[in-house]
C-alpha positions in Angstrom: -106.9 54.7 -164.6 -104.4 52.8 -162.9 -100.5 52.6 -162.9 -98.3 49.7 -162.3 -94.6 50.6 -161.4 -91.7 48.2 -161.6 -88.9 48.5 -159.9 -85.0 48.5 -161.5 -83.6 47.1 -158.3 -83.2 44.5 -158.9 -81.7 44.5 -162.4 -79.4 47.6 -160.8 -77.8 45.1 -158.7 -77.1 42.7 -160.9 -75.3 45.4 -163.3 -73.5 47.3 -160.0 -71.0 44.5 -158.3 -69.2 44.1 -162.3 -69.2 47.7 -162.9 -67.7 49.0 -159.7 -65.4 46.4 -159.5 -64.0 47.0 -163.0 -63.9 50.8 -161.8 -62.1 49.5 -158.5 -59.2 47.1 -160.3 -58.5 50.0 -162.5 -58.1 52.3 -160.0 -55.9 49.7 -158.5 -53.9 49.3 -161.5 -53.3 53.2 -161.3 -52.0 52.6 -158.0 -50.0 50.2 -158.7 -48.4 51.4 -161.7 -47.7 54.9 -159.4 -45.8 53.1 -156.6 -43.2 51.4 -159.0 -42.8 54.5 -160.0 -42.3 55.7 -156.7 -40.6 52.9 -154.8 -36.9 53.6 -153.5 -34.6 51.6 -156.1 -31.9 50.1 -153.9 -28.8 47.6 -154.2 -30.7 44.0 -154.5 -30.6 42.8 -157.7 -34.2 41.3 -157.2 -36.1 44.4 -156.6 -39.3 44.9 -155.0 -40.0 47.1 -157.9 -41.3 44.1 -160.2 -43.5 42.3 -157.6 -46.0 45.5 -157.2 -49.2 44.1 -158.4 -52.6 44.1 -158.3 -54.9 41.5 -156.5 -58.6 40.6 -155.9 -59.7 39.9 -152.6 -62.9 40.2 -152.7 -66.2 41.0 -154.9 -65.2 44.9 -156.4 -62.6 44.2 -153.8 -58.7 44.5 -155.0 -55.3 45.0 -153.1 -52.0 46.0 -154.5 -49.7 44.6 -152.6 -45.7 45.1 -152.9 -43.2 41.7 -152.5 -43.8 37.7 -152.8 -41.5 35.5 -151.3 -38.3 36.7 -153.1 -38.9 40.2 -152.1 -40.9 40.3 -148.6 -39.3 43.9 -147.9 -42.4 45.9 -148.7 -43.6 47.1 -145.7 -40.1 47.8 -144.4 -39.6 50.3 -146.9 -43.0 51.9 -146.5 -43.3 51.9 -142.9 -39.0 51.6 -141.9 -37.5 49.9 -139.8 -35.7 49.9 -136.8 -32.3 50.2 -138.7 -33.9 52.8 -141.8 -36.2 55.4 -142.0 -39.2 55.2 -143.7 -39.7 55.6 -147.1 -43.1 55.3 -148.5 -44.2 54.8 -151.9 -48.0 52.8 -151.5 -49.7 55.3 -149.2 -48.0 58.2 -151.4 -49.5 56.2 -154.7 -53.0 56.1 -153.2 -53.0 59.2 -152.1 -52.2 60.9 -156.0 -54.6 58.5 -157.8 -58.1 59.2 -154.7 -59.4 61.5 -157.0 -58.8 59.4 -160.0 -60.2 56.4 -158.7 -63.5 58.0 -157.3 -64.2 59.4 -160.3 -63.9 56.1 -162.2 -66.4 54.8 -159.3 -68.6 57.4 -160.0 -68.4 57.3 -163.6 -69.3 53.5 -163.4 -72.3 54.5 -161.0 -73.9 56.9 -163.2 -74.1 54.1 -166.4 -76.7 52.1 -163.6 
């Protein structure tokens, strides 16, 4: 008696790319949602604050990224300046929601 296999590849990857990358901008969103909490509130009345967002820039590939043309300052609060000290809020926001975000990742691995 003979057995014929057949293989879940490829519907596997079909299903991953949308799962992880729903997994990924959520995560994202968590990040993002942690630095406005954590970014310094200073004197401009446009604050950098409201332009924390969330972008795709790639397939299960997403950025959040801090300014637009109105409030470009982003990196010179994380990273400083030559005139202020450093005061970052993205790294810090990554760094409280790692755990969070792998285990959406994983979560959305294990439904394959």
């Amino acid at each position: 008696m003979s057995a014929t296999l057949k293989s879940r590849l490829p519907e596997i990857a079909e299903e991953l790319r949308p799962k992880v990358s729903a997994a990924i901008k959520e995560g994202a969103q968590l990040v993002a949602a942690e630095a406005r909490v954590r970014v310094p509130i200073g004197p401009p009345e446009v604050h950098i604050k409201n332009d924390i967002r969330v972008t795709r820039v790639g397939p299960a590939e997403y950025a959040v990224l801090a300014g637009d043309d109105n409030t470009f300052y982003g990196h010179m609060i994380e990273w400083g300046t030559s005139h202020s000290a450093p005061r970052p809020f993205l790294v810090p926001a990554l760094e409280a929601n790692r755990q969070t975000v792998e285990t959406l990742v994983a979560a959305a691995l294990r439904t394959l």
